[in-house]
C-alpha positions, 0 to 999 in steps of 0.5 A: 500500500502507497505511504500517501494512502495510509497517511490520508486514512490516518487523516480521515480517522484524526478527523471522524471523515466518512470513506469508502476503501476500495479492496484489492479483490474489487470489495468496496467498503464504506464507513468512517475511519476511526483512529487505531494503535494497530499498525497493520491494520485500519478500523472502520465503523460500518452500518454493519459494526466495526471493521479491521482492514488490513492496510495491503489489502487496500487498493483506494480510498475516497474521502467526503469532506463536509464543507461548513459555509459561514455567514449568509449566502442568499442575496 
């Protein structure tokens, strides 16, 4: 797994951001990240319950980024 890859899912777990990994075998899951002391593998909690996935097994991930909008916007 690329070094890019598992820092941007240690960021996604620091900030409680919603993912979606893409697995090597062609699985998607999706969930959110959450921090871990394991350092082979990655927690992500789904709808399902909590899921450990070994960080060699993923091939991509995909962060949602909640944007905060301050002040009014309607003119």
């Amino acid at each position: 797994m690329d070094k890019k890859l598992k820092q941007s899912l240690k960021v996604a777990a620091v900030r409680r951001e919603l993912i979606v990994v893409w697995l090597l075998n062609g699985d998607k899951i999706k969930g959110i990240a959450e921090v871990s002391a394991d350092p082979e593998r990655v927690k992500i909690i789904t709808i399902e319950g909590p899921v450990w996935v070994p960080y060699i097994e993923v091939e991509s991930i995909s962060r949602v980024i909640r944007l905060r909008v301050e002040g009014e916007t309607n003119k």
